[in-house]
Each structure stands twice: as C-alpha cells, then as structure tokens.
N, CA, C and O atoms as CSV, one atom per row, in Angstrom:
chain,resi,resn,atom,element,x,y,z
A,1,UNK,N,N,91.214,49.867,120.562
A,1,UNK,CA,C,90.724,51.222,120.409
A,1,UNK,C,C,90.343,51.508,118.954
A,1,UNK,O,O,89.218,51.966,118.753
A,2,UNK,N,N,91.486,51.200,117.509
A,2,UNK,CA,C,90.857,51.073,116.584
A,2,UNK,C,C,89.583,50.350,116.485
A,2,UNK,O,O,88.801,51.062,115.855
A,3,UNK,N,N,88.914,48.991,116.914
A,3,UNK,CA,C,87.779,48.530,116.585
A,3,UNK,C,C,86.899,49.359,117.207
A,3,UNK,O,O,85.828,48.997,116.720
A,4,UNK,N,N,86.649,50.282,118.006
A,4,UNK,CA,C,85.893,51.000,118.777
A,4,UNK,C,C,85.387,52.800,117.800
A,4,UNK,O,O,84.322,53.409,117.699
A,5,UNK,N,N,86.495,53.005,117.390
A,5,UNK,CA,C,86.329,54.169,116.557
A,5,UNK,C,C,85.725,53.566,115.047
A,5,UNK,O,O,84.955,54.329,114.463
A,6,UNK,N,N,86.014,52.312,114.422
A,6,UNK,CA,C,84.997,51.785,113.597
A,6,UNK,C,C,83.405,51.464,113.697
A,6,UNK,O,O,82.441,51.497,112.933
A,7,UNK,N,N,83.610,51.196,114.805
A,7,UNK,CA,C,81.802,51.128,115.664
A,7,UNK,C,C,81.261,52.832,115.580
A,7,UNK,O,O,80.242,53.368,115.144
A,8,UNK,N,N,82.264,53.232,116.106
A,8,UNK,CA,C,81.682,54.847,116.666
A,8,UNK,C,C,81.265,55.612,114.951
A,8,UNK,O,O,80.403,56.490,114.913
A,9,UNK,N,N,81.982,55.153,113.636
A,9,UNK,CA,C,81.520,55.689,112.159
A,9,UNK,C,C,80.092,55.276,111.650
A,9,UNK,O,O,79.294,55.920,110.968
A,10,UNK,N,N,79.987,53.745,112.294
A,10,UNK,CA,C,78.691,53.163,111.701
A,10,UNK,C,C,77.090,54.255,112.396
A,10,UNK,O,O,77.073,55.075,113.315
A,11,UNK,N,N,76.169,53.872,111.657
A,11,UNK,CA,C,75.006,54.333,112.571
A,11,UNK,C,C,74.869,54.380,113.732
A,11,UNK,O,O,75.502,53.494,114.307
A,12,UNK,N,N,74.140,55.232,114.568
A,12,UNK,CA,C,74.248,54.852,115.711
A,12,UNK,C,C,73.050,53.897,116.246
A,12,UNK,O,O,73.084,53.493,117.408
A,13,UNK,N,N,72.128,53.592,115.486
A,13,UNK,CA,C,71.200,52.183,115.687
A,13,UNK,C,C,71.731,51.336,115.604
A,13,UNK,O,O,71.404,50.492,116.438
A,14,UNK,N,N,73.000,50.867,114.512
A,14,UNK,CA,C,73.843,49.837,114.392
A,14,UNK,C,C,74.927,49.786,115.109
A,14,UNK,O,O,75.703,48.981,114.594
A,15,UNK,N,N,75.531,50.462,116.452
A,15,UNK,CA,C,76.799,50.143,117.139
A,15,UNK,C,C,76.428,49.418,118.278
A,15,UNK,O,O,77.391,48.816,118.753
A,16,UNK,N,N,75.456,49.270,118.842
A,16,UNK,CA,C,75.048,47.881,119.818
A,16,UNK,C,C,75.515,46.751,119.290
A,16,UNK,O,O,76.494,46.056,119.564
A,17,UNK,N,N,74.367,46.640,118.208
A,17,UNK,CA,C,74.613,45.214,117.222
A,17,UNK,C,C,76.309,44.903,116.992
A,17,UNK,O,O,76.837,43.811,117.204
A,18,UNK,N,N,76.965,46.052,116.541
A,18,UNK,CA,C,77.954,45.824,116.093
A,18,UNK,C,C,78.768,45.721,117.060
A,18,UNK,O,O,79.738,45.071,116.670
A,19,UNK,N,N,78.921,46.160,118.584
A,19,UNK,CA,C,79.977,45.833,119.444
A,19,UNK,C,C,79.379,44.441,120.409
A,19,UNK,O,O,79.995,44.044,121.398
A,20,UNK,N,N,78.011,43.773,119.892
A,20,UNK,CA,C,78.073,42.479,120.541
A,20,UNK,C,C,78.493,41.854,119.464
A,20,UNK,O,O,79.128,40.813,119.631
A,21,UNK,N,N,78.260,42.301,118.219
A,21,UNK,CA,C,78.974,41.238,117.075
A,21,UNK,C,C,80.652,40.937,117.172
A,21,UNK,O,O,81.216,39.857,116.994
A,22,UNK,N,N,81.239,42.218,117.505
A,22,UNK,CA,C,82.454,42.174,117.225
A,22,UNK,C,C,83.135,41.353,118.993
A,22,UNK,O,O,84.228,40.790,118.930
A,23,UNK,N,N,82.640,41.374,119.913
A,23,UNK,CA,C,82.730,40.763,121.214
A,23,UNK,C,C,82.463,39.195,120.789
A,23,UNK,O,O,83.286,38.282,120.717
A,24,UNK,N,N,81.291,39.181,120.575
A,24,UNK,CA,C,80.797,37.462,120.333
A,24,UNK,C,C,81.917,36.566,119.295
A,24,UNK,O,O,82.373,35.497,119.701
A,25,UNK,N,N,82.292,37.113,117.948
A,25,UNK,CA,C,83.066,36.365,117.116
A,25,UNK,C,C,84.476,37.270,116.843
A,25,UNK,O,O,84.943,37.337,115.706
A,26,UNK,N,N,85.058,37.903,117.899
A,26,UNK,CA,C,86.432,38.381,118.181
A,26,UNK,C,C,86.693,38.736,116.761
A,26,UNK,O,O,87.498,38.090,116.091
A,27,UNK,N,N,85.841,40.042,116.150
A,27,UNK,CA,C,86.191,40.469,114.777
A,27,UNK,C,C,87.427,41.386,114.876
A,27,UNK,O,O,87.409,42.323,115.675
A,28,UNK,N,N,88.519,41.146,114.079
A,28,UNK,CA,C,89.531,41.897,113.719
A,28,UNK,C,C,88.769,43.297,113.012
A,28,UNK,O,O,87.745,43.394,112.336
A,29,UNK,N,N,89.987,44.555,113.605
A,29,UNK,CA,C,89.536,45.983,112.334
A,29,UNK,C,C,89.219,45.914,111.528
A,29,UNK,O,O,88.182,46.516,111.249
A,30,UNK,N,N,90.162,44.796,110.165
A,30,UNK,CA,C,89.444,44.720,109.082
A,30,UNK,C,C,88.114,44.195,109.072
A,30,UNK,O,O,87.252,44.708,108.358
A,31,UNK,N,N,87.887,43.239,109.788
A,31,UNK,CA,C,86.533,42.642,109.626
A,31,UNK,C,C,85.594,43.609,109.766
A,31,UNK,O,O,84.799,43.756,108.838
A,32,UNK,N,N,85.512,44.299,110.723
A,32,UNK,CA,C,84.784,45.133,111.216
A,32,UNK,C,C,84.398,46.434,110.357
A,32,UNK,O,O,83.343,47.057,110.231
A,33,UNK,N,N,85.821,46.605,109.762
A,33,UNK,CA,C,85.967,47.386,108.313
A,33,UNK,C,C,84.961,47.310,107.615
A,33,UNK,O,O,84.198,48.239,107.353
A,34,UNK,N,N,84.860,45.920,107.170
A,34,UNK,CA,C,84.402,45.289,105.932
A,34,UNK,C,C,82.848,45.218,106.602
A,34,UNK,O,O,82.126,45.047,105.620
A,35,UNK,N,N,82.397,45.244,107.238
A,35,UNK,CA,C,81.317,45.270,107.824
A,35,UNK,C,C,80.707,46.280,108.209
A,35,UNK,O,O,79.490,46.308,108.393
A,36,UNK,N,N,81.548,47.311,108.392
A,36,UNK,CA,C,81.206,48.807,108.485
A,36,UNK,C,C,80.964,49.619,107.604
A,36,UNK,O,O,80.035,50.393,107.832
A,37,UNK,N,N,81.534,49.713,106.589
A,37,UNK,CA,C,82.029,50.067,105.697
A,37,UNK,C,C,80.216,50.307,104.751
A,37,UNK,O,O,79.749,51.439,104.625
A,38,UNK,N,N,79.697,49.431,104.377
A,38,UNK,CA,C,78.320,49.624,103.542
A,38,UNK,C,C,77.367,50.405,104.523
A,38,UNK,O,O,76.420,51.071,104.106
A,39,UNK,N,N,77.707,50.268,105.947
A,39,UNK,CA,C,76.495,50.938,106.938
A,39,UNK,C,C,76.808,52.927,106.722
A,39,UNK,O,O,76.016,53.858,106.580
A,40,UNK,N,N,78.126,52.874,106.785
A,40,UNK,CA,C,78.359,53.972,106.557
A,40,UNK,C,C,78.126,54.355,105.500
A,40,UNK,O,O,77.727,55.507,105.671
A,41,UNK,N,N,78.110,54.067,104.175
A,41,UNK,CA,C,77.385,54.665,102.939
A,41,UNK,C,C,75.844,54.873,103.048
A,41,UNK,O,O,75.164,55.884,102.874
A,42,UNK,N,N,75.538,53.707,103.362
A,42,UNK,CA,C,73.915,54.219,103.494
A,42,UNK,C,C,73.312,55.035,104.547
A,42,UNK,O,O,72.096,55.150,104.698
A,43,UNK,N,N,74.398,55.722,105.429
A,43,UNK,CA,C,73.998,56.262,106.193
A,43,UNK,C,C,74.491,57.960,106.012
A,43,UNK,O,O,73.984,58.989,106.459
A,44,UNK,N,N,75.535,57.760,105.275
A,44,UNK,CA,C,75.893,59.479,104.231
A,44,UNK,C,C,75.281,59.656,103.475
A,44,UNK,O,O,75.274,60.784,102.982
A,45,UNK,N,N,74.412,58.614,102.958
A,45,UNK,CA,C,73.356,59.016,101.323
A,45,UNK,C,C,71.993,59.441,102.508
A,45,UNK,O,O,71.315,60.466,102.449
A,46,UNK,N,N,71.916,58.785,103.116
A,46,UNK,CA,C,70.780,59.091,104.329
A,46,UNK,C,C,70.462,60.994,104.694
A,46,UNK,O,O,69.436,61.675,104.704
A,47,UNK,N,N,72.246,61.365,105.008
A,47,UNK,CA,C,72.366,62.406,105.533
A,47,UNK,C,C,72.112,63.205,105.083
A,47,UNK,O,O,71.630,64.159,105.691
A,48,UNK,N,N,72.431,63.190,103.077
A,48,UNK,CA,C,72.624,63.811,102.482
A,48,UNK,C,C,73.405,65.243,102.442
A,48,UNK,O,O,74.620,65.257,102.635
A,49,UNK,N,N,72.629,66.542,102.168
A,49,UNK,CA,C,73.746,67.406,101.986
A,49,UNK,C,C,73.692,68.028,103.507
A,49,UNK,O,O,74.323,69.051,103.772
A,50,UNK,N,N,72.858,67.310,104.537
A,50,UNK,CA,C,72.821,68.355,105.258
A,50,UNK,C,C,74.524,68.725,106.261
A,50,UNK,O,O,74.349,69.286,107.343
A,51,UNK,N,N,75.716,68.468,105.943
A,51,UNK,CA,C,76.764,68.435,106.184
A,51,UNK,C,C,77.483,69.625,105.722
A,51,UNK,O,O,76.874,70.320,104.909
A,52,UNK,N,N,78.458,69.938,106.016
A,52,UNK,CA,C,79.843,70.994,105.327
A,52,UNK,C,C,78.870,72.465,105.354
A,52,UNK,O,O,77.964,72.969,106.019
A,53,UNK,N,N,79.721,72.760,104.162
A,53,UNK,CA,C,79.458,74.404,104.348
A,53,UNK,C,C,78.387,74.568,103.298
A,53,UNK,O,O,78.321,73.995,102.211
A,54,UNK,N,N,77.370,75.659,103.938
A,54,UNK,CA,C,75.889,75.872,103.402
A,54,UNK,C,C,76.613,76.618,101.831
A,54,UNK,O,O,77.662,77.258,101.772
A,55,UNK,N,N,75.876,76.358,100.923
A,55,UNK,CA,C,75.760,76.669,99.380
A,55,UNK,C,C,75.504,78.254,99.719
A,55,UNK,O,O,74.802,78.569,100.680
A,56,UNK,N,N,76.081,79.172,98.919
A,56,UNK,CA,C,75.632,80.444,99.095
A,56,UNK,C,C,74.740,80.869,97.649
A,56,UNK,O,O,75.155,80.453,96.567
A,57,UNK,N,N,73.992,81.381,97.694
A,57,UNK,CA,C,72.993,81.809,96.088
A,57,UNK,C,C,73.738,82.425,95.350
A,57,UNK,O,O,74.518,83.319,95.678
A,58,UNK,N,N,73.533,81.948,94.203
A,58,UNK,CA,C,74.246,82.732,93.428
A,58,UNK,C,C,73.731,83.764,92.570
A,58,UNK,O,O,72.517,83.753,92.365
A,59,UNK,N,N,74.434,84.652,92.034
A,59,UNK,CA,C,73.829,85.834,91.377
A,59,UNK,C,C,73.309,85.725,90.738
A,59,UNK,O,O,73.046,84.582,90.364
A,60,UNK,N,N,72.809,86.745,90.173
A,60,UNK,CA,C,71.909,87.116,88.683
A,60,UNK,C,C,72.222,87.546,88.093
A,60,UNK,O,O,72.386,88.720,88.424
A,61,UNK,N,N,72.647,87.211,86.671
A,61,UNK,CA,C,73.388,88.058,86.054
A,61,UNK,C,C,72.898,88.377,84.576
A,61,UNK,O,O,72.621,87.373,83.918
A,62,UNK,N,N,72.737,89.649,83.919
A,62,UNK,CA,C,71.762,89.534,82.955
A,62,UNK,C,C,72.509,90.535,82.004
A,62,UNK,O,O,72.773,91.711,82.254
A,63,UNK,N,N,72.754,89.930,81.025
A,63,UNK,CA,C,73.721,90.461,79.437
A,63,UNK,C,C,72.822,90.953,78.655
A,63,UNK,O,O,71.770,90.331,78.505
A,64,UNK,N,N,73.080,92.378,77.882
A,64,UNK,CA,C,71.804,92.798,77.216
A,64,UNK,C,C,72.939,93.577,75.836
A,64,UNK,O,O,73.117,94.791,75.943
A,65,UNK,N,N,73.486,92.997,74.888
A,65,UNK,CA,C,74.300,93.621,73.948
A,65,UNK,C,C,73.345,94.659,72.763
A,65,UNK,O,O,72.329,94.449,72.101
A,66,UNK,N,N,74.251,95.810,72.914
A,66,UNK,CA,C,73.503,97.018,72.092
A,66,UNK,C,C,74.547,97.760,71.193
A,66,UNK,O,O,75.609,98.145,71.684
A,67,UNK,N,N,74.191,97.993,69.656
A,67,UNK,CA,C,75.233,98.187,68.988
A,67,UNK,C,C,76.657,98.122,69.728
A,67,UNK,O,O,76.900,97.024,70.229
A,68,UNK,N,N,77.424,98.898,69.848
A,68,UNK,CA,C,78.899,98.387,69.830
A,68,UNK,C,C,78.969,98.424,71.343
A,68,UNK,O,O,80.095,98.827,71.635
A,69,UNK,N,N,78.156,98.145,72.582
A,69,UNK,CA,C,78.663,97.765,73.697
A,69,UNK,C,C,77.850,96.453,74.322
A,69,UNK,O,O,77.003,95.981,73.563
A,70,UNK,N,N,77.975,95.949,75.336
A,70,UNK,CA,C,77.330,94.563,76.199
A,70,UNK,C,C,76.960,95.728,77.371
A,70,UNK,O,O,77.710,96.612,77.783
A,71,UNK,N,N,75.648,95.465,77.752
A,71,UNK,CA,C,75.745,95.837,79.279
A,71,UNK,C,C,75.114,94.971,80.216
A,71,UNK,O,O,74.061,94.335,80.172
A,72,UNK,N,N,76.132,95.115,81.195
A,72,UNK,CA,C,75.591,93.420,82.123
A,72,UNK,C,C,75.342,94.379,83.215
A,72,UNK,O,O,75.976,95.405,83.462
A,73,UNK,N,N,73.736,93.606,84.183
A,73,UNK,CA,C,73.636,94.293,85.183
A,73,UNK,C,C,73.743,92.329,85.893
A,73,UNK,O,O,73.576,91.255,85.316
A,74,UNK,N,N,74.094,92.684,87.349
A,74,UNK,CA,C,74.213,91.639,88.159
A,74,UNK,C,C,73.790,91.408,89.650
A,74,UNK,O,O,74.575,92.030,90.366
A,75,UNK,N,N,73.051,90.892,90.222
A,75,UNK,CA,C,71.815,90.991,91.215
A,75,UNK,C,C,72.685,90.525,92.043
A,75,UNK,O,O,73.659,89.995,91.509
A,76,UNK,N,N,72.652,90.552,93.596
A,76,UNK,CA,C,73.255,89.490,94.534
A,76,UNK,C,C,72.030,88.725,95.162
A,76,UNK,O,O,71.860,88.333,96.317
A,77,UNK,N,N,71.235,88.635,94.057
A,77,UNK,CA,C,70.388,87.178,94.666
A,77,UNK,C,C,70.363,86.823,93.666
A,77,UNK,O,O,70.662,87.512,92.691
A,78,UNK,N,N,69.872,85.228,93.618
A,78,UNK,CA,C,69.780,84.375,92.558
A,78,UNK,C,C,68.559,84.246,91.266
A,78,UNK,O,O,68.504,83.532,90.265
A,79,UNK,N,N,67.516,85.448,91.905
A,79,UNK,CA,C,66.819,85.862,90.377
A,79,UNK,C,C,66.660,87.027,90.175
A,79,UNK,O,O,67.460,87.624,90.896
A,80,UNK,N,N,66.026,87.775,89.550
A,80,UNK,CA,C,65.611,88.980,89.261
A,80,UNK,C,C,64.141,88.962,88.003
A,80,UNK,O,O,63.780,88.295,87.034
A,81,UNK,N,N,63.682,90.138,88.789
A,81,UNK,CA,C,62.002,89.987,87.667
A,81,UNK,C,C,62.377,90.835,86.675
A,81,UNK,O,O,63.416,91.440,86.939
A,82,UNK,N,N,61.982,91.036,85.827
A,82,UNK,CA,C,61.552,92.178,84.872
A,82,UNK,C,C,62.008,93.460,85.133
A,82,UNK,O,O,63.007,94.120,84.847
A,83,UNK,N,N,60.878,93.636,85.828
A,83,UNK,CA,C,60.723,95.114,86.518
A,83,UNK,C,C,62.216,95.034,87.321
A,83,UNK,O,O,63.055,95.688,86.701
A,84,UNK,N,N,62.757,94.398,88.541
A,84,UNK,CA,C,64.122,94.438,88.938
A,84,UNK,C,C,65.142,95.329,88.107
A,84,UNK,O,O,65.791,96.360,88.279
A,85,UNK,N,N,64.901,94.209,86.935
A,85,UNK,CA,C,66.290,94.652,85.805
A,85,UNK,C,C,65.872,96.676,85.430
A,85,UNK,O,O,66.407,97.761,85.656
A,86,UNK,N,N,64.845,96.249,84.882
A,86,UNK,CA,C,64.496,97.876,84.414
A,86,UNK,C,C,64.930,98.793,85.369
A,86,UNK,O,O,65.723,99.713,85.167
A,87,UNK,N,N,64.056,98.341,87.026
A,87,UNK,CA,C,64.446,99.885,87.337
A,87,UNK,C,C,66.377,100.165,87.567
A,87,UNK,O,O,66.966,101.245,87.562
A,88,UNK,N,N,66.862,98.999,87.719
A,88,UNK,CA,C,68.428,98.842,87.618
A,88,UNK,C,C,68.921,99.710,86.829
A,88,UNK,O,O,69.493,100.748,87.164
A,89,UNK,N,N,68.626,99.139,85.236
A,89,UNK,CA,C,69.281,100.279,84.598
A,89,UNK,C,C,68.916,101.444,84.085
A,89,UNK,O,O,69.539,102.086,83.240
A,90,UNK,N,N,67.696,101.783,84.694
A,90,UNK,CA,C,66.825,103.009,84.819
A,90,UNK,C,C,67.799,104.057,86.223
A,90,UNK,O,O,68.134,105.239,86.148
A,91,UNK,N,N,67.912,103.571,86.800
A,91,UNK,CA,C,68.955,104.394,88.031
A,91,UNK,C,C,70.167,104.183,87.538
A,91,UNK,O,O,71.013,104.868,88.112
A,92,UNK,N,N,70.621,103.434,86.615
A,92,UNK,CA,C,72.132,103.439,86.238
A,92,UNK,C,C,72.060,104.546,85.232
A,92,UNK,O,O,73.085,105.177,84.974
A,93,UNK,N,N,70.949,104.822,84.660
A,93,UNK,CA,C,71.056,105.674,83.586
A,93,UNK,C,C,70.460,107.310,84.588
A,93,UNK,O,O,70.178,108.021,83.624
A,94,UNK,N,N,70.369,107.570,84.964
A,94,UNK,CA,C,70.005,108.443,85.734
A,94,UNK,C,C,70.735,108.844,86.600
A,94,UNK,O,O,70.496,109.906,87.173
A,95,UNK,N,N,71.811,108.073,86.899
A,95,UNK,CA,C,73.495,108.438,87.450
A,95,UNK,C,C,74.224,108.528,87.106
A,95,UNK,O,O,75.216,108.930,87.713
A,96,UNK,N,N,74.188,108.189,85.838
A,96,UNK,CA,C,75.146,108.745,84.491
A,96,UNK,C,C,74.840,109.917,84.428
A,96,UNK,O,O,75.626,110.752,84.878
A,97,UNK,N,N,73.275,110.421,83.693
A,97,UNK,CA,C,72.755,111.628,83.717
A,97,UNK,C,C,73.514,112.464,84.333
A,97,UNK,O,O,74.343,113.168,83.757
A,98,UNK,N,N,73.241,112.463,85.902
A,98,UNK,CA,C,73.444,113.401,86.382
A,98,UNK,C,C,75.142,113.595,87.486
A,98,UNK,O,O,75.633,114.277,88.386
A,99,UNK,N,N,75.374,112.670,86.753
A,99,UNK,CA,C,76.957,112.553,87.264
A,99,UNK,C,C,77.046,111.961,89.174
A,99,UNK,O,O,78.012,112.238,89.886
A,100,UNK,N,N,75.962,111.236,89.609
A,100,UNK,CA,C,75.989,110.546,90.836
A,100,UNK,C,C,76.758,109.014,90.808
A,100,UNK,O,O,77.391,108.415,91.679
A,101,UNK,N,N,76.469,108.727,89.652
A,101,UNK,CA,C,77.670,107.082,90.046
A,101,UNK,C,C,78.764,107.648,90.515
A,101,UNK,O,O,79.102,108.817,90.333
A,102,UNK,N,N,79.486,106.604,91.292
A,102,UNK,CA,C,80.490,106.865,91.588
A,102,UNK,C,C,81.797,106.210,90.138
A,102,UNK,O,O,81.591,105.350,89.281
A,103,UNK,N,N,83.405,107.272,90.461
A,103,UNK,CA,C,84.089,107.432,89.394
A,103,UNK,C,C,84.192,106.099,88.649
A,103,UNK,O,O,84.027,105.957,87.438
A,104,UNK,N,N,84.529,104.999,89.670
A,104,UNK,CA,C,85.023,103.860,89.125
A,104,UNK,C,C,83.835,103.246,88.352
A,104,UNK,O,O,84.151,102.500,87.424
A,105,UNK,N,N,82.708,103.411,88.552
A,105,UNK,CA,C,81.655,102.691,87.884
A,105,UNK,C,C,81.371,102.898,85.768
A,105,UNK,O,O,80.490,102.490,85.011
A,106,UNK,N,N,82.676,103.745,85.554
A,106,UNK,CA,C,82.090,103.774,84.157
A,106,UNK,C,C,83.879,104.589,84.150
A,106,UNK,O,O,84.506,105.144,85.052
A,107,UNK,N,N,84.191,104.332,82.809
A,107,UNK,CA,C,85.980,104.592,82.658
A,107,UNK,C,C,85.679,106.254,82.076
A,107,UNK,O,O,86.689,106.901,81.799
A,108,UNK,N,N,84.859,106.663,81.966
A,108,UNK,CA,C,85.070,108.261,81.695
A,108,UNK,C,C,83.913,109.066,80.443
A,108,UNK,O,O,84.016,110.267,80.190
C-alpha cells in the first residue's frame, strides 16, 4: 500500500510507467522513493503557485510628513493615482472642518 501512495504523488502521465516499473523489477518504497522523488519536483515547479491560499493585495499606503506631523492615508487596494490620494485627504479635511469624522479618527 505504501508503494501505491508513492505512485499516486508522481505525475499522473508517469504512474502507468511507474506501476509496470515497480511490478516488472519488484521495486522496494525506497526505490520507488528514489525514483519518485525528482518526478515530483518537476511536477510542483510545473504547478507552480497555483496551490494553497490565494495572495490577498496589499494596500496602499502613502506617508506625506508636514512640519511637526506625518500624515499617512492608506488604500485597501494595492495602488492609488494622484487624484485618489487628493480627493482622500480633501474629504479628510472637510470632516475635520465640519466635525463629520467619526470620534476615534483624530485624538481631539
């Protein structure tokens, strides 16, 4: 049953070949190991990333330091244009103005 779950890792173009190989010259696990073993690399570099868990984008994050403060605005997508940033802190400043941010967004 182990030599069978070594067949079942390799390619699946290569597990014919490999279970008349391993029938014809009565290959032990290790052998089969050792024989398996390179099919399966070239067949994960093959796959590449398309496996595991999808990459999520990452933010945007854009530092703009002005006499004695930093102000960072931060996108939840992975770019932002020009214009993006502006009208950002064009409505951040316009909710300051008029007292619409909410409390937590600025310490007082």
């Amino acid at each position: 049953m182990d030599v069978l779950y070594e067949v079942a890792q390799a390619p699946e173009d290569r597990q014919i070949a490999l279970l008349i190989q391993l029938k014809d010259n009565h290959l032990t696990r290790r052998e089969l190991r050792d024989i398996v073993a390179p099919l399966k690399e070239i067949a994960k570099a093959a796959r590449g990333s398309t496996r595991g868990r999808k990459t999520r984008p990452r933010r945007s994050t854009h530092v703009f330091p002005v006499d004695d403060a930093t102000v960072t605005v931060v996108f939840r997508k992975p770019t932002a244009t020009r214009d993006e940033i502006t009208r950002a802190l064009r409505q951040a400043l316009a909710g300051l103005q008029n007292g619409t941010l909410p409390e937590t967004s600025y310490p007082g």
